[in-house]
N, C-alpha and C positions, 0 to 999 in steps of 0.2 A: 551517513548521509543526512539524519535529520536532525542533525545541531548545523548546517549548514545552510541557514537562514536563504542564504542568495539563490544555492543550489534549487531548494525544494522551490523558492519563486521561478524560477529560470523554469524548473520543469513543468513548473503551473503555468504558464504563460506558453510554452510548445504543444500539452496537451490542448489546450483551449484554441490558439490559432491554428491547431490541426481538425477543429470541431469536432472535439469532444465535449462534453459540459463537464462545468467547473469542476476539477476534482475537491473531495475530503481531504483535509492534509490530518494524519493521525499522529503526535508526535510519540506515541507509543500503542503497543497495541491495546486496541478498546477491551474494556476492563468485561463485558458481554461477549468476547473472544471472537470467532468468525463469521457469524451472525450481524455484527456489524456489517459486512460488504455484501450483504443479502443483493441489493439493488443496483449495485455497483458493476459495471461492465469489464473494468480494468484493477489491477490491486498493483501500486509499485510495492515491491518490498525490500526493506534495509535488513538484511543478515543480520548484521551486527544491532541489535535491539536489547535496551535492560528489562529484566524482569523475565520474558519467555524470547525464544531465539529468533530468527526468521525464519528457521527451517521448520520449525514447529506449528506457527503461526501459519504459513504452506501447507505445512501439511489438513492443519484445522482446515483452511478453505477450500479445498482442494476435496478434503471428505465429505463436508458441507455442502459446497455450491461447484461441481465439477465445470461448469460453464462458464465460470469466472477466468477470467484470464489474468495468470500472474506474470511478472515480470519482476524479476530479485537485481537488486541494483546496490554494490555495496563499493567502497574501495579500501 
């Protein structure tokens, strides 16, 4: 999903006219791990990611900030 320059626009532009504020676009996961979405109300996440998985990445935030709301989006 995020080498899909349009994609990630397209879904920045539905969050926003759904009023939510702007999202973060991360094109990998922050190198400070889940910590990053400390403030963050929603997290999209790509499965398919280099370096650590999305399932991993889940799991970090998930142990971290249980009130974060994920939503895993891959194809």
């Amino acid at each position: 999903m995020d080498d899909d320059e349009g994609l990630l626009l397209s879904i920045k532009a539905t969050l926003i006219s759904s009023g939510l504020p702007e999202p973060t676009l991360y094109r990998q996961p922050p190198r400070n791990g889940a910590s990053a979405v400390a403030p963050l109300p929603l997290v999209l996440l790509d499965l398919m990611m280099p370096h650590l998985g999305g399932m991993e990445v889940l799991r970090r935030v998930k142990e971290e900030f249980p009130e974060v709301d994920c939503v895993i989006v891959s194809r």
